[in-house]
N, C-alpha and C positions, 0 to 999 in steps of 0.2 A: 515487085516494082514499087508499089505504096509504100512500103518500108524505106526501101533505098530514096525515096521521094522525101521521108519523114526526116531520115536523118543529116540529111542535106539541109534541109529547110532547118532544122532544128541546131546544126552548126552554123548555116548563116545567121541564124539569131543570139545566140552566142556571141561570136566574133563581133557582133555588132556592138553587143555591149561590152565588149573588151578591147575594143582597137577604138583611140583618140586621135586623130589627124590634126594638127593645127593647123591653119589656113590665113596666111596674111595677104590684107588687099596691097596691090601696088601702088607706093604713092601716097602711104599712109605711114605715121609714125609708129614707133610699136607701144602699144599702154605700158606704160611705167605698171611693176605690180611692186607692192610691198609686204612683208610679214608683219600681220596682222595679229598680234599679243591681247589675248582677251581677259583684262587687266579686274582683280578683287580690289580695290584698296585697303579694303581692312585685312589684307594675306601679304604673307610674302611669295606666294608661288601665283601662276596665273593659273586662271579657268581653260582657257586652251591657248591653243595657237593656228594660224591660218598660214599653210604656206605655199604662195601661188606656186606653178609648175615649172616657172623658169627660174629656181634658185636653184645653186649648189649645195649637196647636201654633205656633212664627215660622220660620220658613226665611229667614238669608241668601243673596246672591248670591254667589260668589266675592270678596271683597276682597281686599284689597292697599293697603300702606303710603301716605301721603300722602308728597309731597315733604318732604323734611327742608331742601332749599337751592333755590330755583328757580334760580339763579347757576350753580350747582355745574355743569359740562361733564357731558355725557348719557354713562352708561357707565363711572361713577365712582359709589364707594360713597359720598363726600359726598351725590350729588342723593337716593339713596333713604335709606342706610343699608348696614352689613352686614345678615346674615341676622338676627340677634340684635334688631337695632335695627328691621328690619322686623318681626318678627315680631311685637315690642310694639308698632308700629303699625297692624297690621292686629288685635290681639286689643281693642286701645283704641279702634276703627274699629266691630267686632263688637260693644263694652261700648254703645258710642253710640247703634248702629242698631239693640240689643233693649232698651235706654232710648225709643225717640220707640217703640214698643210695651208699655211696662210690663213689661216682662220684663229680668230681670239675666242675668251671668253665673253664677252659681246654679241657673239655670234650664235650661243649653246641656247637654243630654244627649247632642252625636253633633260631632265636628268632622271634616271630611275636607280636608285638606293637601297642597297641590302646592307642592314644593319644588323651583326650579331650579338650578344648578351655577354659582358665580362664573365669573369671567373662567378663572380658571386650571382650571377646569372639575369645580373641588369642591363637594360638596354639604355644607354644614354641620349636621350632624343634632342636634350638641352644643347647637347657639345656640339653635333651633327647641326641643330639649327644657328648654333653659333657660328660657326665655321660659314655652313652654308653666306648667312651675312656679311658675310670677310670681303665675297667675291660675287655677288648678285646682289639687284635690290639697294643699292647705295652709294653714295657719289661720284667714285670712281666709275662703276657699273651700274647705272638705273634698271638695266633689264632686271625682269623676272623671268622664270621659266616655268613651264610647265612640268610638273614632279610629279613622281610615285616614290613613297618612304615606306620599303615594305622591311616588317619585323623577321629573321627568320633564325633557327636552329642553332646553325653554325655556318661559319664560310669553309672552303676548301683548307685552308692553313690555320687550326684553332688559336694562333695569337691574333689574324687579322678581326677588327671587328666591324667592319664596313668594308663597301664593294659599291661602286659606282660607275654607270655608262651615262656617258653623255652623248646630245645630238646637235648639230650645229648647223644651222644655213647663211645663206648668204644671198 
């Protein structure tokens, strides 16, 4: 009986701290919350981001650049691009896929970045934060975002050299 007592007790504690009820008074306005970008200045990326519980959220899948040459010999920068020119096709890829959801890049508060090593087995960090610039961080778009730029192996398709998901609220 102790046991069956325990594990009772021991689920209601649980659940306690898994279950969130919101609770609004009657007759009260509801607090405006806003995303909260917790800004480097001397970065282009932010230290975090805060995002109350009543935003919309879009999650991309990893993308990756469209063919630039279907012609072009497989294993040559022609068929995709260098890194530079992929990268603006996969952030124009990302612009697309949070457009058929009504969400912009404006709205991308988290990008996480696999960047592969060319043939000669360099990683271009330069091109990727060029790009990056094109479309965050400046006039058009003041946001920053919060990033991970991870180094790795290879991607799934050895001409792709970059792979990026983004995350968007609202």
């Amino acid at each position: 009986m102790s046991k069956n007592i325990f594990i009772v007790s021991l689920l209601a504690f649980m659940l306690g701290f898994s279950c969130q009820v919101k609770v609004e008074e009657k007759g009260k306005d509801p607090v405006e919350t806003i995303i909260t970008r917790f800004d480097r200045p001397d970065a282009s990326i932010l230290k975090g981001v805060y995002i109350p519980a009543d935003k919309e959220y879009f999650y991309t899948s990893g993308l990756v650049a469209d063919v630039v040459d279907v012609d072009a010999e497989p294993g040559t920068y022609k068929r995709y691009g260098d890194t530079y020119q992929q990268s603006k096709s996969t952030l124009e890829k990302i612009k697309a896929t949070l457009a058929e959801a009504d969400f912009t890049m404006e709205d991308v508060f988290f990008l996480r970045v696999y960047l592969a090593p060319d043939q000669e087995g360099n990683i271009d960090w330069q091109a990727w934060f060029k790009a990056y610039g094109e479309y965050f961080n400046n006039d058009a778009n003041p946001n920053k975002v919060a990033r991970s730029t991870i180094a790795v192996f290879a991607l799934a398709n050895p001409d792709l050299l970059i792979e990026i998901e983004a995350v968007a609220a609202r």
